[in-house]
N, C-alpha and C positions, 0 to 999 in steps of 0.2 A: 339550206338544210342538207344537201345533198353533202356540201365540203365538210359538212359538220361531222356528219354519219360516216365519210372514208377519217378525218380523224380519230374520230372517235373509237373504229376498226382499227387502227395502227395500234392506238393505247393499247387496245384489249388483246391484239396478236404479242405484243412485245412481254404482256406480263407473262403469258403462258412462254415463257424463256426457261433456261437452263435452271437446273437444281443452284439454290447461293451456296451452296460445298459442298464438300463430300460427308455424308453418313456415315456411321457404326454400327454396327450388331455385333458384340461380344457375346460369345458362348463359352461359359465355364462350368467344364465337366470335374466336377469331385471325384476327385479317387483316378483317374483315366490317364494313368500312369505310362513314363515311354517306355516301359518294360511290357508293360501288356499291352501296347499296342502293335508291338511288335513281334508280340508272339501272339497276335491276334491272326484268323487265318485271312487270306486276302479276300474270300466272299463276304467276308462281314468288314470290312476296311474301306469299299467301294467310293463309299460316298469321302470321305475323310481322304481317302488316293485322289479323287476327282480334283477337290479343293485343292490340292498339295499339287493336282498338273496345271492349275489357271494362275495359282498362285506361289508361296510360299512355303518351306518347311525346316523347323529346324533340328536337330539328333536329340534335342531335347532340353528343357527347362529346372535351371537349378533353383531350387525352393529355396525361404529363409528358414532359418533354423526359430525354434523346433520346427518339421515338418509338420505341423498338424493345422487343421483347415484356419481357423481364426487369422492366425500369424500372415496363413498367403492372402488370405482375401485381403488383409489391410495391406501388405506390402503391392498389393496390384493394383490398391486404389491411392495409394499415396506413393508408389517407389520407394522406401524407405524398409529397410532393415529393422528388425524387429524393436534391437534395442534404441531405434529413433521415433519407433511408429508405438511403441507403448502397450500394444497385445502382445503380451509375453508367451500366453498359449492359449489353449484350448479352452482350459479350466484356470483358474487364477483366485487369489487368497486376497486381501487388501488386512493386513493386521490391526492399523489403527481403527478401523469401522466395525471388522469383523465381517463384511463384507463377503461373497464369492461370486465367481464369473462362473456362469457356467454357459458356454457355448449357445449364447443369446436365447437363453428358455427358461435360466432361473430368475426367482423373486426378489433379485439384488440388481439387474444385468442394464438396467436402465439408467441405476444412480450415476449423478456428475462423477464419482469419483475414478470410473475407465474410463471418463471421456477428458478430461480436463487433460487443458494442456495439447488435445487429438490436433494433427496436420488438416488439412482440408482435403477431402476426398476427392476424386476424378470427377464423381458426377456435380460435386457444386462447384468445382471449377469450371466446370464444361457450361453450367446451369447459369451461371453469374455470365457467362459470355455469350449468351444464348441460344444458347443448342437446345432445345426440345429432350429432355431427356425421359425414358422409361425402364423401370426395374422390374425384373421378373422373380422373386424368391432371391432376391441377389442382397445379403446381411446388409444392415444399417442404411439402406437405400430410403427409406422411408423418415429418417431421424433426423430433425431439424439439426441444422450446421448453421449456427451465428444469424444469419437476416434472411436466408433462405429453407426452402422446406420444399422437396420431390411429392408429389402429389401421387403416394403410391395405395392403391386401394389394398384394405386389410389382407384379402386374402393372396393377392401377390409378400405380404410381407416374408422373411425368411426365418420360413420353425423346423429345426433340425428333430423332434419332435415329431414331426408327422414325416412320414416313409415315404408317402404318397403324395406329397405336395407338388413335384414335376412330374406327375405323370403326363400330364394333358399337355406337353412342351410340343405338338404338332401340333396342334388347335390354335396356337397366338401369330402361327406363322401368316394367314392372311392377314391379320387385326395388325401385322407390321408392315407387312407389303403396300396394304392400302394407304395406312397414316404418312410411310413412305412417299408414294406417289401423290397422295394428296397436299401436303404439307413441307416437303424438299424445296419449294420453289419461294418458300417464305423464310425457314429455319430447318437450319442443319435437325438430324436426327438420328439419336443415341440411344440403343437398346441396352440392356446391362440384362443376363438371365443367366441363372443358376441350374445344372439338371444336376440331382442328385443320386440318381439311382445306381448309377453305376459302381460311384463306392458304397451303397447302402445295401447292395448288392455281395460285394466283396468281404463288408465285415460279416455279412450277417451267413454266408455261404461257404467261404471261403474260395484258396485258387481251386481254378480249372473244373469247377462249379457249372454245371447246366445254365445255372440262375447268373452265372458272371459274364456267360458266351452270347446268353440272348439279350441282355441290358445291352451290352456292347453291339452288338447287329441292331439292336431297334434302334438306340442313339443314332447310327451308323446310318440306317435308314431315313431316319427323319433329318441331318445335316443335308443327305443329295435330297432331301425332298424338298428343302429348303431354296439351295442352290438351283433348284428345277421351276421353283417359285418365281425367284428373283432372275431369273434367266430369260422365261416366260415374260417377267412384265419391263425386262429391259434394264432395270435399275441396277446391274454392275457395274453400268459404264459410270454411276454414282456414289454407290454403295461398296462398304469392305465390310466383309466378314471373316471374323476372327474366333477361330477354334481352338480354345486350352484349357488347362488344367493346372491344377494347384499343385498338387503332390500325388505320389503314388500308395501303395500300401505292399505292406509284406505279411507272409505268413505268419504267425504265432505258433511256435513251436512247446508243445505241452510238455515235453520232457525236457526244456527249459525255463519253465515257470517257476519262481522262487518267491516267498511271502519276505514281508521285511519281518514279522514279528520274530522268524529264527533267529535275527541277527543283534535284538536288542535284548538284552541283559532287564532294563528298567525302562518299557513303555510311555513311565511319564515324560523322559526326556524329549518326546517327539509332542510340536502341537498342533501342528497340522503337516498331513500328505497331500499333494496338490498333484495332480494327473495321476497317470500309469503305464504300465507296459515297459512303452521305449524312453521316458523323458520323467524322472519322479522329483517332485521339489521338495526337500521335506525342510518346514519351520522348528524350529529349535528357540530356548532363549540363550540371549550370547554367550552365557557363562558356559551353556551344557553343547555348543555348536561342538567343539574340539572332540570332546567323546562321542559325540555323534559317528561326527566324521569317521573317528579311528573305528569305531565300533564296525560299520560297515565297510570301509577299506581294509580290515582280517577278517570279515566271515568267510570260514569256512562252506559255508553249505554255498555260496556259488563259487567258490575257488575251484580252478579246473583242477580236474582229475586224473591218473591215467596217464597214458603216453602225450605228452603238452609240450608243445612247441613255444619256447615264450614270445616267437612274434605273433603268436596267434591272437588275437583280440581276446580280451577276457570278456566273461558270461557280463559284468558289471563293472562302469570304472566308476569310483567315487569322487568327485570335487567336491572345494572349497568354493564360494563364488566368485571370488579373486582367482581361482584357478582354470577357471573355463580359457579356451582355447580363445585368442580375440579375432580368428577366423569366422569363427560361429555369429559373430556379430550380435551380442545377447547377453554378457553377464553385466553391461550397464542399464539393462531393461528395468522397468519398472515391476514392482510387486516381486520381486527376489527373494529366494530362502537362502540361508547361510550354508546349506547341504544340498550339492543336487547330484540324482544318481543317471547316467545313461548306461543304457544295455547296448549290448551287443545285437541287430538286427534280426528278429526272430526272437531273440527271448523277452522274458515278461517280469517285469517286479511288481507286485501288487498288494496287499493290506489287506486283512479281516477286522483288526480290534482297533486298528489307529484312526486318530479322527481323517475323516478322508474326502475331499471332493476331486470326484464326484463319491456319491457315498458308494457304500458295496455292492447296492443292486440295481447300480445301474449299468443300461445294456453295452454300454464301452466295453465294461470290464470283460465279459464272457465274445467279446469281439473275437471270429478268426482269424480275422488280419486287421492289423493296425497301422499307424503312421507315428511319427514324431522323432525320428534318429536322422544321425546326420546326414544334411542335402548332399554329400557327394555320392550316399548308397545310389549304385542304379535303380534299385525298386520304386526310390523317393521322387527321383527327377520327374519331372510333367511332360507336357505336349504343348507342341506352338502351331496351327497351321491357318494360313491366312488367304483371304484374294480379293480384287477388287482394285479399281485404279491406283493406290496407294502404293502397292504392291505390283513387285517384277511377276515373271510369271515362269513355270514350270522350274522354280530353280530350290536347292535342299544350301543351308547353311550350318555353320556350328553350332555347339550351346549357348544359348544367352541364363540370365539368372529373372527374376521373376520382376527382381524391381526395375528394371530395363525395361520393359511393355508400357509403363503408365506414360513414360515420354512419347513415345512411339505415338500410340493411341492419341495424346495431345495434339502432336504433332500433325494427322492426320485430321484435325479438328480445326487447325490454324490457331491451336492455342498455344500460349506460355505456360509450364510449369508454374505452380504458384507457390513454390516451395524449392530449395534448393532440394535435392534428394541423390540416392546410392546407386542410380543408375548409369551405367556408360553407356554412350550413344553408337557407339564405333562399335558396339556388340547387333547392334541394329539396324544402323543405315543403308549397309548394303542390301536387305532386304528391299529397302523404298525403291520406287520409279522415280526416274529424274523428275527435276523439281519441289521434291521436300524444303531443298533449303530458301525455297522461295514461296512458302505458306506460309503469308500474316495472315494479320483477322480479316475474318470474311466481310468486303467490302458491299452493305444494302445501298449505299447512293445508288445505283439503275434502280431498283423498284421506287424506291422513294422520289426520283424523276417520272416515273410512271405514272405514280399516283398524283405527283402535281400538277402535271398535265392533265391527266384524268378530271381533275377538279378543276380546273380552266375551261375546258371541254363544257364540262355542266353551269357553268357560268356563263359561256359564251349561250348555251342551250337557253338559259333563264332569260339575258339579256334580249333575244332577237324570238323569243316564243311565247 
């Protein structure tokens, strides 16, 4: 009995063994721009400096184009460039259905037709290899993907609709630490959470806002409280956590605010407007795209005025969709208008009488800072800050671009990419601790030797009791 019972004690000492790999916590800050972090003052940055001395930082994240949130959250969960990841923006037209996207809260936003054809996301790659995965208000995290489905309760789902939905982003921090430490020693574990307040903040305030200085220190607060957490219960030496951001925003300049209806002679030509601000699609039919186009490439009313330099950026430039730039990575996207207008950073094109998604009253439009111009404005770039064994420690690098992270994060996971994608690695590697290139899949043989023993154990118990 005795040799039975010190067996029996070895089984049970050997399972209580090391984490089977390393963990995630992603934190993505909406709106949390490396322009304003940087001109954040350093008593409200503490916690986010903390992270950036154990770990990593980089000058900043370039967004895919358009900048506006849709576009980055897909290209972070698949690496993939707009026009290969199929969320073309924010808000989105589909002409043969009649269909609109509107930033996962209208009565369209479910149908197959944005999904078809989708990459497989981070978390059913991650899901399918058995990571333990949890979403917090983090888009589509909840939406079955082919033979899989994240078991995310409603109210974690992501409604850009409610203002309020991250408030309560210090409250899940124990509900992660524990499933952490309880559950690491069976299966990796992968948080995925969303805080919005910081640009919901931004549009609704504007810069240099009371309302933008305290989002930003409370965020700031609750990351070191986080890391004071996970410090506390040890699990760094298991766990990375990873701090960024999609895009930034910029001011809306009111005395550059231009309507399209000055610029159209005859209305009917246009038949739908899709976004605003910084990024406008407008649908036409084929015959009428060409006056379209001209109509808006010689209006007057945003033609500069005055003493005008002509390498100055103009207020509006108008393309063809064959004319986008193929830096932008986006005019082979799907759901395409034959006319697309981009402004100049800070100014605004917007619609009263054209058909318009989103329509005219909604709260976008009266937005004081927006997003969606091009990823190399400074205002646009994001935030990358990291730590955790995965990660070197106290060290600052270059820019990386947004689709670069999903490998990383993989990586981290011991997993493969399950899709070729538009990421480079050599923008990333140097951030890893030696041994990246030596995480395959995380090998369970030792537990599954544990338990077979274990069950011999109670055999041998049955036989001689």
């Amino acid at each position: 009995m005795n040799l039975v019972l010190i067996l029996l004690g070895l089984v049970l000492g050997s399972a209580a063994r090391d984490p089977i790999g390393q963990n995630l916590i992603v934190i993505l800050a909406d709106g949390y721009g490396a322009t304003l972090l940087n001109n954040t003052k350093p008593d409200a940055t503490f916690g986010i400096r903390h992270l950036a001395t154990n770990g990593v930082q980089v000058d900043y994240v370039t967004p895919s184009f358009p900048t506006h949130t849709w576009p980055q959250w897909m290209s972070l969960s698949t690496g993939l460039y707009t026009e290969n990841h199929g969320f073309t923006a924010d808000y989105m037209w589909d002409r043969k259905t009649n269909f609109t996207f509107e930033r996962g809260t209208g009565p369209n936003d479910t149908e197959d037709v944005w999904w078809d054809d989708a990459k497989a996301p981070l978390w059913y790659t991650a899901g399918k290899a058995g990571v333990d995965v949890h979403c917090y208000w983090f888009a589509h995290c909840h939406r079955a993907f082919y033979d899989m489905v994240v078991q995310v309760p409603e109210k974690r789902w992501a409604n850009l609709d409610d203002q309020h939905q991250t408030d309560n982003l210090r409250d899940i921090f124990p509900e992660i630490a524990n499933r952490i430490s309880k559950y690491q020693v069976y299966k990796q574990q992968m948080f995925l959470i969303r805080y919005a307040n910081i640009g919901n903040a931004q549009k609704e305030h504007g810069p240099e806002s009371d309302e933008v200085e305290q989002e930003v220190a409370r965020f700031d607060l609750y990351i070191n409280e986080l890391q004071q957490l996970l410090e506390d219960r040890g699990l760094f030496s298991s766990t990375n956590l990873v701090v960024m951001s999609d895009h930034g925003y910029t001011p809306l300049q009111k005395e550059e605010q231009f309507f399209m209806e000055q610029c159209l002679p005859d209305y009917s030509l246009v038949k739908k407007v899709v976004n605003s601000h910084s990024m406008i699609m407008v649908f036409t039919n084929p015959e009428d795209e060409g006056t379209v186009h001209y109509e808006f490439s010689v209006c007057e009313v945003w033609s500069p005025m005055g003493d005008y330099d002509e390498n100055d950026t103009p207020f509006v430039k108008t393309y063809r969709m064959s004319e986008l730039p193929d830096d932008l990575h986006w005019k082979n996207s799907r759901f395409m208008s034959g006319v697309v207008l981009i402004t100049k950073p800070g100014t605004s094109v917007v619609t009263k009488e054209l058909p318009t998604v989103p329509h005219s009253g909604d709260p976008t439009i009266d937005a004081k800072q927006a997003s969606g111009w091009e990823p190399y404005h400074d205002d646009m770039k994001g935030i990358f800050v990291a730590r955790g064994p995965a990660f070197r420690e106290n060290e600052r690098f270059g820019p990386i671009e947004i689709v670069d992270v999903y490998q990383m994060l993989l990586n981290i996971l011991s997993i493969e990419p399950a899709h070729p994608h538009n990421g480079t690695w050599t923008n990333v590697e140097n951030m890893l601790s030696e041994g990246w290139e030596n995480r395959g899949p995380v090998d369970s043989s030792a537990f599954r030797s544990s338990g077979t023993l274990l069950c011999s154990i109670f055999v041998l118990l049955h036989f001689f009791f």
